[in-house]
C-alpha positions in Angstrom: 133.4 133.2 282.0 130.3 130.8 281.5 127.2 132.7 279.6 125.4 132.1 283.1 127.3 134.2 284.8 127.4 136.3 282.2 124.0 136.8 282.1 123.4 137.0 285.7 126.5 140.2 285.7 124.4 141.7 282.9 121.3 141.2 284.7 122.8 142.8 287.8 124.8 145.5 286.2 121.5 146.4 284.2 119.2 146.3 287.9 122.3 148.9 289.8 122.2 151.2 286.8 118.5 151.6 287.2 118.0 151.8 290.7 121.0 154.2 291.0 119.8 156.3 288.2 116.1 155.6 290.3 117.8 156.7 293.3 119.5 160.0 292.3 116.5 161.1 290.8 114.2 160.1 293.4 116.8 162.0 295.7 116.9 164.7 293.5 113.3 165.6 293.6 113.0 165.3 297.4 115.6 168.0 297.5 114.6 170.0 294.7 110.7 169.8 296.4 112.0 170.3 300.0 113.6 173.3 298.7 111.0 175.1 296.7 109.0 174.7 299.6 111.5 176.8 302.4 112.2 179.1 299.4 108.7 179.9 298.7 107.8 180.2 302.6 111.2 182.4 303.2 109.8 184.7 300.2 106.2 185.0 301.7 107.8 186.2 305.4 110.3 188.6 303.1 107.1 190.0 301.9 105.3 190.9 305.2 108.1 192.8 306.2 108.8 194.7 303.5 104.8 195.5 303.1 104.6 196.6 306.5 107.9 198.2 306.5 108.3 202.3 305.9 111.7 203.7 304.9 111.8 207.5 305.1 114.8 209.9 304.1 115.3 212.3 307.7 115.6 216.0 306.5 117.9 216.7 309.3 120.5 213.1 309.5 120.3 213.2 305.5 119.7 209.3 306.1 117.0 207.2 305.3 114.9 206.0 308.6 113.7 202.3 308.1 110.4 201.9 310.2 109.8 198.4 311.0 107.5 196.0 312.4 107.5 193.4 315.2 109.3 191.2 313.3 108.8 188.7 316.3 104.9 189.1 315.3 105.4 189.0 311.8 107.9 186.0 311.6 106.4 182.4 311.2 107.2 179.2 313.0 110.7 178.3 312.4 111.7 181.1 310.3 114.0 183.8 311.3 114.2 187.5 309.8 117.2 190.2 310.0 117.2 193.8 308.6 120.1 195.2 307.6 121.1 199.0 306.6 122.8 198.1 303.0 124.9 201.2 303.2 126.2 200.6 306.5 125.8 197.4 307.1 124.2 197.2 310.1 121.6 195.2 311.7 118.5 197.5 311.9 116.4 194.5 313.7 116.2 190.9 313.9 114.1 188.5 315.3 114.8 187.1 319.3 115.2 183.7 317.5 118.1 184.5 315.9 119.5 184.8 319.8 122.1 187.1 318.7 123.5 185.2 315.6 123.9 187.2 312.4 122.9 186.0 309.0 126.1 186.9 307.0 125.3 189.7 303.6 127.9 189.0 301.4 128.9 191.3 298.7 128.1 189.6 296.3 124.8 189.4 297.8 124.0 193.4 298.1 125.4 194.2 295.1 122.7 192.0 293.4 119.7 193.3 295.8 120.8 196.7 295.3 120.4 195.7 291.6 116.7 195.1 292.3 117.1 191.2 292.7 116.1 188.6 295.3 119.1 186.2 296.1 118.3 182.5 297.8 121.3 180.9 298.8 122.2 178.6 301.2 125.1 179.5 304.5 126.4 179.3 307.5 125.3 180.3 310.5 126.1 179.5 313.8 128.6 176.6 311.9 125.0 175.4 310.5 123.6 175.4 307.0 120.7 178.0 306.6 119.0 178.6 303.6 118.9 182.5 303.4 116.3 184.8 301.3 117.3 187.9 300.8 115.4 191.3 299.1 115.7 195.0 298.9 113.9 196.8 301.4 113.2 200.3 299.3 111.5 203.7 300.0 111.2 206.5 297.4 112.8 204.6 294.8 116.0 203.9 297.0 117.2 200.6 298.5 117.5 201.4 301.6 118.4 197.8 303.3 118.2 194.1 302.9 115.8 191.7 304.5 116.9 188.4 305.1 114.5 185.5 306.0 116.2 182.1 306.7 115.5 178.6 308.4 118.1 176.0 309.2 118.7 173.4 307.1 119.0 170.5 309.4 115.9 168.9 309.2 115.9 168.9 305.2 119.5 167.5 305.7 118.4 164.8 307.8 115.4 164.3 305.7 117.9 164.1 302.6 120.4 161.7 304.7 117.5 159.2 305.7 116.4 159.0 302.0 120.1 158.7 301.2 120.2 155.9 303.8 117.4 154.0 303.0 118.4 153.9 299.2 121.6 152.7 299.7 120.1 149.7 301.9 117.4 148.7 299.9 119.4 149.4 296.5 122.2 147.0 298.2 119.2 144.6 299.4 117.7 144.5 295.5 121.2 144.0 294.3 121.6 140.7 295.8 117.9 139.4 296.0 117.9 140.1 291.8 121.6 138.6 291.6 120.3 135.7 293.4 117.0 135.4 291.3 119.1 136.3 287.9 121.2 133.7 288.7 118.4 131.5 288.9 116.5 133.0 286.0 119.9 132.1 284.2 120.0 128.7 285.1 116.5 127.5 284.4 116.6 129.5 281.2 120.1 127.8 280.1 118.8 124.0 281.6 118.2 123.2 277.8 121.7 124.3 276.2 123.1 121.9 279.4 120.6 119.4 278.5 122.1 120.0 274.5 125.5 120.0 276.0 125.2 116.7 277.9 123.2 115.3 275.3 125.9 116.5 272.7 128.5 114.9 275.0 127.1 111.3 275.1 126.3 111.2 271.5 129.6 112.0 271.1 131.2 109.0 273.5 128.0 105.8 273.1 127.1 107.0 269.6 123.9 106.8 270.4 122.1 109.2 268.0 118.5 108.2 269.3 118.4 110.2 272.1 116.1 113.5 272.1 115.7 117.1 273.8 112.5 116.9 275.9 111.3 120.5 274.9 109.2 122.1 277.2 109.1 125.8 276.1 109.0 124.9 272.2 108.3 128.5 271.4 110.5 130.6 273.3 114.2 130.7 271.6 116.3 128.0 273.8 112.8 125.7 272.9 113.3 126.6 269.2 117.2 125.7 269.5 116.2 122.1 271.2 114.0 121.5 268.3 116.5 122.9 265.8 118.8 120.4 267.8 116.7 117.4 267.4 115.6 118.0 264.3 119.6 117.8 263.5 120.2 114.6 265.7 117.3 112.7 263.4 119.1 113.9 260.1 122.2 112.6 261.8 120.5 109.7 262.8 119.6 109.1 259.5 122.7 110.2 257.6 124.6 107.8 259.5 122.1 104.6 259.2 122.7 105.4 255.2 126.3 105.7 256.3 125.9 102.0 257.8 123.5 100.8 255.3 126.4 102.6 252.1 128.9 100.6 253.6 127.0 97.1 253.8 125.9 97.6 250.5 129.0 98.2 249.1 130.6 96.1 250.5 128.1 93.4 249.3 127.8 94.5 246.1 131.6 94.2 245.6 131.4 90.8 247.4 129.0 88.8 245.3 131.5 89.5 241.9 134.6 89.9 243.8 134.2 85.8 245.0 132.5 84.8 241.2 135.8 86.6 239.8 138.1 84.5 242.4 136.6 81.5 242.3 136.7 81.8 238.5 140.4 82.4 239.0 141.1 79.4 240.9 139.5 77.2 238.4 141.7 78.8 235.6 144.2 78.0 238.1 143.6 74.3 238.8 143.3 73.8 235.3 139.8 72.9 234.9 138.6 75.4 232.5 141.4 74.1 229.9 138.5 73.1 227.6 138.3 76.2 225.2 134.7 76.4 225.7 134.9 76.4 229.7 137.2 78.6 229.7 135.7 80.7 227.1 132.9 80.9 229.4 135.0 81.6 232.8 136.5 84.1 231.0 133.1 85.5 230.3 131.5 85.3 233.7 135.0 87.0 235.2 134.0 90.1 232.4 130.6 90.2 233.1 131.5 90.4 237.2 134.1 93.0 236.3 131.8 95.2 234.3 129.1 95.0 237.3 132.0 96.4 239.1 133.0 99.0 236.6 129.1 100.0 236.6 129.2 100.4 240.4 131.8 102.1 240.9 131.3 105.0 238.5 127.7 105.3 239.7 130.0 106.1 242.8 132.1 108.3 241.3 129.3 110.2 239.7 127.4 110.6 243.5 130.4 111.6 244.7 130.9 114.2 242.0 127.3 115.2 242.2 128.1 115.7 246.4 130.9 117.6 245.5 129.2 120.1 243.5 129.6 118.5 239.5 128.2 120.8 236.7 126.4 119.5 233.6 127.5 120.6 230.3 124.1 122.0 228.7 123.3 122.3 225.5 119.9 121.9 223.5 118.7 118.2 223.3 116.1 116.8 221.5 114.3 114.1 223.5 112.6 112.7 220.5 115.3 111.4 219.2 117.2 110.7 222.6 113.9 108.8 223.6 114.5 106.5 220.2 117.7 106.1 220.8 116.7 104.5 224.3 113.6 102.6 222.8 116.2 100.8 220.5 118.8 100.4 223.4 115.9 98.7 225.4 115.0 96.3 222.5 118.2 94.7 223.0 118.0 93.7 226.9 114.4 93.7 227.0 114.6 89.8 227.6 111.5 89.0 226.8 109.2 91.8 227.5 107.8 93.7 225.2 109.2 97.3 224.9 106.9 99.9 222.8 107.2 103.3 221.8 104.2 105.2 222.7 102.9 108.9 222.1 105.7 110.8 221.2 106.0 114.6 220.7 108.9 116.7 219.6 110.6 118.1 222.0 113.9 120.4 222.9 115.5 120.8 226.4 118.6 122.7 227.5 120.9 119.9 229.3 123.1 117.2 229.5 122.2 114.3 226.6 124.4 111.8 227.8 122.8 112.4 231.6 119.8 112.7 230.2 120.2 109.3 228.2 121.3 107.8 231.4 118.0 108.8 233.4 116.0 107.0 230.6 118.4 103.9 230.8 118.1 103.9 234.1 114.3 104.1 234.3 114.0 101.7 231.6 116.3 99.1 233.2 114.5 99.6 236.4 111.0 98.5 234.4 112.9 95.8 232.7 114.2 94.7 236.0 110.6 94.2 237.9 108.6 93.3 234.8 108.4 89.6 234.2 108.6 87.6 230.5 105.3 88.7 228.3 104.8 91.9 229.7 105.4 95.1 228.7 107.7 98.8 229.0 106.0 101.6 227.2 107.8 105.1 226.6 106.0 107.8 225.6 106.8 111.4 225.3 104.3 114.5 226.1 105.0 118.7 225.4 102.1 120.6 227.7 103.3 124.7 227.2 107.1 124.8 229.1 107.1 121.8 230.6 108.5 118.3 228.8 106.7 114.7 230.0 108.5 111.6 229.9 106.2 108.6 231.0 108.0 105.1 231.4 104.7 102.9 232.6 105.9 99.2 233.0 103.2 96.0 233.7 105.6 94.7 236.3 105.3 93.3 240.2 104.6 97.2 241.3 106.1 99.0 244.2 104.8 98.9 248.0 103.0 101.6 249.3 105.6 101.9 252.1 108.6 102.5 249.3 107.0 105.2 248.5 106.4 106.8 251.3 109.5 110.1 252.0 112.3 108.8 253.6 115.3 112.0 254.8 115.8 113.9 252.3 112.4 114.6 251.4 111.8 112.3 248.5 110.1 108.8 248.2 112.4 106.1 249.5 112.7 104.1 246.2 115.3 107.8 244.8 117.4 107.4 248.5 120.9 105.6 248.2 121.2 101.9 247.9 117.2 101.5 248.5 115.9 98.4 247.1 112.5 97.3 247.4 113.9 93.8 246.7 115.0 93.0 250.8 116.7 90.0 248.8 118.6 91.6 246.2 117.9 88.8 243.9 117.3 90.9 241.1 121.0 92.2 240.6 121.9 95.8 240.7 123.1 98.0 243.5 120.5 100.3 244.1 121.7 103.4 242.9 119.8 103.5 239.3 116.9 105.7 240.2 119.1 108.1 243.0 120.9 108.6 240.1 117.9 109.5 237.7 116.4 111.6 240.3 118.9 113.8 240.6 119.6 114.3 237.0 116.0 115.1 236.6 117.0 117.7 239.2 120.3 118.9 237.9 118.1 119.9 234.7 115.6 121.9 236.7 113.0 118.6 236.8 111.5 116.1 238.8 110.5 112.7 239.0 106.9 111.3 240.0 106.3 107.9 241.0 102.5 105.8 240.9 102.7 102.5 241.5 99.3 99.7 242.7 101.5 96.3 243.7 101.0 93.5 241.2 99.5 96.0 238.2 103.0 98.2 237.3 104.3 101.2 237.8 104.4 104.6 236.3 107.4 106.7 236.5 107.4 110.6 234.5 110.0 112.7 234.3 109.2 116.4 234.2 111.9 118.4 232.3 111.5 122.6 231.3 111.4 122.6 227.2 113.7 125.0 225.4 113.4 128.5 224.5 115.6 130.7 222.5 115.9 133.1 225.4 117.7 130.2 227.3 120.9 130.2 224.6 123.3 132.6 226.8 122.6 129.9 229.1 124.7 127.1 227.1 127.5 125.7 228.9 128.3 124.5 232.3 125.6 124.5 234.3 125.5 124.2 237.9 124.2 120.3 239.5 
């Protein structure tokens, strides 16, 4: 059963529960008011009789002598009186309308008006329905007989039976003009999850994950789903470009070493590197191209682990001495630019060292990478209250403004996946140095801020939490 039609049964089954429960009551106080009204008149002509009535006790029939009025005069329009002897059970008087018919007295009936109490109930006279008043008629504290007032009931019936009637109709009527308007209710308000659907549908078969939901409701809940939808399709969208874009990097980093290592090969092959010192240095370019490789592919493995959920083993490090070690490392492949050691500050952090070491190395090759012969890498280290600073400024080309503007995930373009601002990749590397470093710096609670003017150099700093005592129960594995 689609959700339209469930709606529109709801919507339906919801309408015939109200009008019926509408209906009865409605019905109910017609009959209830209809009622109240012929009781309250059958009481009032009860009344006049028994005020104008005089029951005497006859001192020589030992009987009581009921005087009565004209009940003819007395009676109003449409209502009918009898007088019954309760002892006998005979009709004293009754008015010409009755035209001879007799208003039954059950038992049950005296026995409660000799009691003292008035009885309204509804019989049948003449094979109609009468609704019947009936009350002591009483001289010197004896109940002498009954006085029954009563009206036929057929015009509150029909009443009753037309109301009945024209609920029925116009509840039947409502019924299917509101099925017919839920079910269009249900369809305009379910357009959008048909638009999803279809949408849905031929993403799925042309791929094309640049189609959108035109919202037109945006604040109402199917809008809200449409945006939540496209807000999905453009992180799809954008997933799967970095999908496309992974795989043609990959597959051109491996390339470039993968034909230096084979062509290397043939020449070993051919015999042309027989010379010691050629083929000392094939042999060196084939290690170099299969350390690239190695590089790459654990910068993989470690993205894959950090996509799976890897955890850092934390313990206190001190970046002073972690910064040195890097400052030293950087000497050796600074390749002509000059590397300094700035301000530094002592410093302790809970986390990874050898991460930690690899967000520096990867910083500092970055600034290496894009700083040309004669200029300079300085790394300095700051302590400000709980926070750590490490600042790696560099004199190199700089960064476009438009690398740094967010890409999907929320961070500057430069930390995505296999984003190089060199379109060229003339520069060597595969991208993945500084997505790497960003999330370490995350993985330790941190962050990573960028500035960057083109042709001036670039500032990166690292943000890190410093160390407290109270953080040693946290030792151990710790969650990336």
């Amino acid at each position: 059963m689609s959700i339209r039609l469930r709606l529109t049964l709801w919507y339906t089954t919801m309408l015939v529960a109200i009008i019926v429960a509408f209906g009865a009551t409605l019905y109910y106080l017609l009959t209830f008011t209809l009622l109240s009204t012929i009781d309250r008149q059958l009481e009032a002509a009860a009344n006049n009789v028994t005020e104008s009535a005089r029951v005497t006790l006859s001192p020589f029939l030992l009987e009581h002598v009921i005087e009565l009025p004209d009940l003819d005069r007395v009676a109003t329009p449409g209502i009918h009186i009898q007088v019954v002897a309760l002892d006998t059970r005979e009709i004293v008087e009754q008015t010409e309308t009755l035209a001879g018919a007799t208003i039954p007295l059950e038992e049950g009936t005296a026995a409660r008006v000799r009691e003292g109490q008035p009885v309204v109930q509804t019989v049948s006279v003449g094979g109609q329905r009468w609704r019947v008043y009936s009350m002591a008629l009483t001289g010197d504290g004896w109940v002498a007989g009954v006085v029954q007032t009563g009206t036929p009931m057929a015009q509150v019936d029909q009443t009753r039976r037309q109301l009945l009637s024209i609920e029925i109709a116009g509840g039947v009527l409502a019924v299917v003009l509101s099925a017919a308007l839920g079910a269009l209710l249900a369809r305009a308000a379910l357009r959008p999850i048909d638009q999803i659907t279809q949408t849905a549908l031929t993403i799925s078969r042309a791929e094309d994950l640049s189609r959108r939901l035109d919202v037109d409701a945006p604040h109402d809940e199917v809008g809200r789903l449409a945006d939540t939808f496209n807000e999905m399709l453009t992180r799809l969208e954008s997933l799967f470009r970095a999908q496309q874009r992974l795989i043609a990097d990959v597959s051109h980093e491996l390339r470039t070493p993968l034909t230096t290592i084979q062509g290397n090969v043939d020449l070993l092959r051919r015999g042309v590197a027989d010379d010691p010192e050629a083929r000392h240095e094939v042999l060196t370019d084939i290690e170099a191209e299969v350390a690239r490789m190695s590089r790459l592919v654990a910068d993989l493995l470690l993205l894959a682990r950090v996509d799976a959920g890897a955890h850092l083993e934390t313990h206190p490090v001190e970046l002073d001495t972690l910064l040195l070690q890097v400052y030293r490392q950087a000497q050796l492949i600074s390749d002509g630019v000059e590397v300094q050691l700035g301000h530094e500050d002592q410093a302790i952090v809970l986390g990874d060292a050898d991460r930690l070491q690899q967000l520096l190395l990867n910083l500092v090759g970055n600034a290496l990478k894009y700083t040309r012969s004669g200029g300079s890498v300085v790394l300095s280290l700051y302590r400000a209250d709980d926070w750590v600073r490490i600042v790696v400024t560099d004199t190199g080309i700089g960064i476009p403004e438009e690398d740094l503007a967010s890409g999907p995930h929320g961070v500057p373009l430069i930390f995505e996946r296999f984003y190089r601002a060199d379109r060229a990749r003339a520069r060597g590397g595969a991208g993945l140095g500084l997505s790497i470093a960003h999330w370490i710096a995350q993985a330790h609670g941190g962050r990573i801020e960028v500035e960057s003017q083109v042709g001036e150099g670039s500032t990166f700093t690292v943000w890190l939490p410093t160390y407290s005592p109270d953080q040693a129960e946290g030792v151990g594995s710790a969650p990336a």
